[in-house]
C-alpha positions as CSV (number, residue, x, y, z in Angstrom):
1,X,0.0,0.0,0.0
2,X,1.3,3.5,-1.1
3,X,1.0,6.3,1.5
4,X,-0.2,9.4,-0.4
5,X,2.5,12.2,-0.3
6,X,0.8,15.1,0.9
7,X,1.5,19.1,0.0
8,X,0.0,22.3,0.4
9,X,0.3,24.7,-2.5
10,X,-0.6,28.3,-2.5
11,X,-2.9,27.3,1.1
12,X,-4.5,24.4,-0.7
13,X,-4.2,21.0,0.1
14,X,-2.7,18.1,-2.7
15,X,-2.0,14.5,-2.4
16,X,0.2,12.9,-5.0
17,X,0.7,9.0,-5.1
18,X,4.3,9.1,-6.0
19,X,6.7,12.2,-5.1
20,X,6.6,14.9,-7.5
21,X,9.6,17.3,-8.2
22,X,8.7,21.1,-7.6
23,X,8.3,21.3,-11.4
24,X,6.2,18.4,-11.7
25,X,3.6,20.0,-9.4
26,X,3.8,23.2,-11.0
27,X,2.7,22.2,-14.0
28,X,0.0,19.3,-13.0
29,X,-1.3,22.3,-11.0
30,X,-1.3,24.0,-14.4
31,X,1.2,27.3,-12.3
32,X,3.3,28.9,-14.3
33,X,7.0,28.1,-14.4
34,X,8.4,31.2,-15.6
35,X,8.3,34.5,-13.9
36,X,7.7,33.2,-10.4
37,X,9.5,33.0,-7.4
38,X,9.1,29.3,-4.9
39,X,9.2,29.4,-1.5
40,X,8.9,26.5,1.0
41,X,8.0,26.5,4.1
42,X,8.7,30.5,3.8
43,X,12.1,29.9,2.5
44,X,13.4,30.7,-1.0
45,X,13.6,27.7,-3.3
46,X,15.7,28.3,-6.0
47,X,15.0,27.3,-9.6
48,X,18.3,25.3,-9.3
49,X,16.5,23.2,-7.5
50,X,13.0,22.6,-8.8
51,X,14.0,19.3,-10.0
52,X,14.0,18.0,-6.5
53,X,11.4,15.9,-5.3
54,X,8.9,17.1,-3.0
55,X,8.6,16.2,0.7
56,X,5.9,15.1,2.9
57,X,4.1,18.4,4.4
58,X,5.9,20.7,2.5
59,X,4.3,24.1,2.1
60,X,4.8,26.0,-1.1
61,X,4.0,29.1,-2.5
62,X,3.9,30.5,-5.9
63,X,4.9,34.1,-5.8
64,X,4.5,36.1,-9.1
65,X,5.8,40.2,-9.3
66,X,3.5,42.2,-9.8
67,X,3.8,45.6,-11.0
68,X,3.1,49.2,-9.5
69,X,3.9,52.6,-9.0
């Protein structure tokens, strides 16, 4: 029996059945992987290494710039 691999992205919860890399769950999540900025757990995660696989209870955000004066 496979024990679902849990993740919150953006404040909402996912479960994956296998480990996904940070890339992987941007785009299954349809997110855009250019011009954004990744945190986890409120740290920086840098594009370097978005081929990484996820953790259990990882918390990720998916920060886009926005413009203004």
């Amino acid at each position: 029996m496979t024990i679902p691999i849990g993740i919150t992205v953006n404040g909402v919860d996912h479960s994956f059945t296998e480990p996904p890399t940070v890339r992987e769950v941007l785009e299954q999540l349809n997110l855009p992987c250019q011009g954004v900025a990744v945190a986890v757990d409120g740290a920086l995660f840098p594009k370097s290494r978005w081929d990484e696989q996820v953790g259990r209870g990882w918390e990720i955000e998916v920060l886009t710039a926005v413009q203004g004066g």
